[in-house]
C-alpha positions in Angstrom: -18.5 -18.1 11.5 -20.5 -16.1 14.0 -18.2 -17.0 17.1 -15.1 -15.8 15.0 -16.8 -12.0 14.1 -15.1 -10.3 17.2 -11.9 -11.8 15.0 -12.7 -11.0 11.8 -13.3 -7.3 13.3 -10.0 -6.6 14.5 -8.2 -8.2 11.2 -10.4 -5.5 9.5 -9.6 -3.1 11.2 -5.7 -4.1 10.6 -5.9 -3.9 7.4 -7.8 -0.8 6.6 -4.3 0.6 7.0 -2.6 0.9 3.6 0.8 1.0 5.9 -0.1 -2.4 7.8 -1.7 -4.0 4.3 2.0 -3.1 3.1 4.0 -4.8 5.9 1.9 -7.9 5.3 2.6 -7.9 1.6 6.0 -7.7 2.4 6.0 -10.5 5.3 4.3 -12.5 3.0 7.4 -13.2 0.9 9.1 -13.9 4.4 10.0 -13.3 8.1 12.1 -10.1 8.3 13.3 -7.5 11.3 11.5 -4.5 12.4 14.4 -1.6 10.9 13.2 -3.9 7.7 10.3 -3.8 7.8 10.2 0.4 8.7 12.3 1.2 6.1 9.9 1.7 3.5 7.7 4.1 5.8 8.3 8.2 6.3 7.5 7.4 9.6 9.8 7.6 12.9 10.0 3.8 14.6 7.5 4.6 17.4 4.7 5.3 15.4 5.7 2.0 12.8 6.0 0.3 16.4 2.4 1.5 16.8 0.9 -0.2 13.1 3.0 -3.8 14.2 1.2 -3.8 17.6 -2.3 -3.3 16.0 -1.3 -6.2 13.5 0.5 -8.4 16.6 -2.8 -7.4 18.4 -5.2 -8.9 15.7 -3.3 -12.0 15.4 -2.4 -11.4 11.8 1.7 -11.4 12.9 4.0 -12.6 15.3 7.2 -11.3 16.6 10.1 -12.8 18.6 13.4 -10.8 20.0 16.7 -13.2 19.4 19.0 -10.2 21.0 18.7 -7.3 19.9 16.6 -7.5 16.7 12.6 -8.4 16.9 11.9 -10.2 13.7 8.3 -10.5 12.4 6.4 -13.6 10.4 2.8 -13.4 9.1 0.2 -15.8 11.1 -1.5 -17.4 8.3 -4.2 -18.8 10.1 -5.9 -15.6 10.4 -5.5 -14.3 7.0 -7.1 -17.6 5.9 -10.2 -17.1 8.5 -10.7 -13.2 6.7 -10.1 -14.6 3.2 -12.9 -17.6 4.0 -15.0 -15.0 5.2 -14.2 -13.2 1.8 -15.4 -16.2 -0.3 -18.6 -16.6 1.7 -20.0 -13.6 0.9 -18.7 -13.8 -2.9 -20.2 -16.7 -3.1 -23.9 -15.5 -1.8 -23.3 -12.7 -4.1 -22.3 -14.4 -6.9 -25.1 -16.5 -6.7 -27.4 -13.7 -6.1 -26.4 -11.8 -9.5 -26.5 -15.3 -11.3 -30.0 -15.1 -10.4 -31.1 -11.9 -11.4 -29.3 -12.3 -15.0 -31.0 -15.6 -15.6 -34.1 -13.4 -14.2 -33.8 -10.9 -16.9 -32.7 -12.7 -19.7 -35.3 -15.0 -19.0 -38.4 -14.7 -21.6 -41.2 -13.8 -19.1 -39.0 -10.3 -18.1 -38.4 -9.9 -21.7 -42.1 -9.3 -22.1 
């Protein structure tokens, strides 16, 4: 997991954007255009454009023009690298707590 933290980073960063972690939600339920995708937003197109490059940029979506219209499409191999990354440390902290309430409702701590 090391080798993959430059990776991790930039998904982060993608998605400490409550306007990017929207447009994933909403390509989660499917591919759709870029005037879609914007329509939501009280933002002009250029700086929408700007949040879809940051998420093209950290792998997290794809985009193809067929004419005129750019449609978008979630890459789910990198949300399932952050959400591993996730379950990692839940699990080290899970297992930490576990430890300290067995620790204190153990009868030496009771003493």
């Amino acid at each position: 997991m090391v080798n993959q933290q430059p990776q991790l980073d930039s998904v982060f960063h993608a998605l400490a954007d409550p306007t990017r972690r929207a447009v994933i939600g909403r390509l989660l339920q499917g591919a759709a255009p870029v005037t879609t995708l914007s329509q939501p937003f009280a933002m002009g197109l250029p700086a929408f454009l700007k949040h879809l490059a940051v998420l093209e940029a950290a792998g997290l979506i794809r985009s193809e023009k067929q004419g005129r219209v750019r449609t978008c499409r979630v890459d789910a191999a990198r949300l399932a690298a952050a959400e591993a990354w996730l379950a990692e440390q839940r699990a080290l902290w899970q297992g930490r707590t576990d430890r300290l309430a067995a620790f204190v409702e153990s009868p030496a701590a009771q003493e």
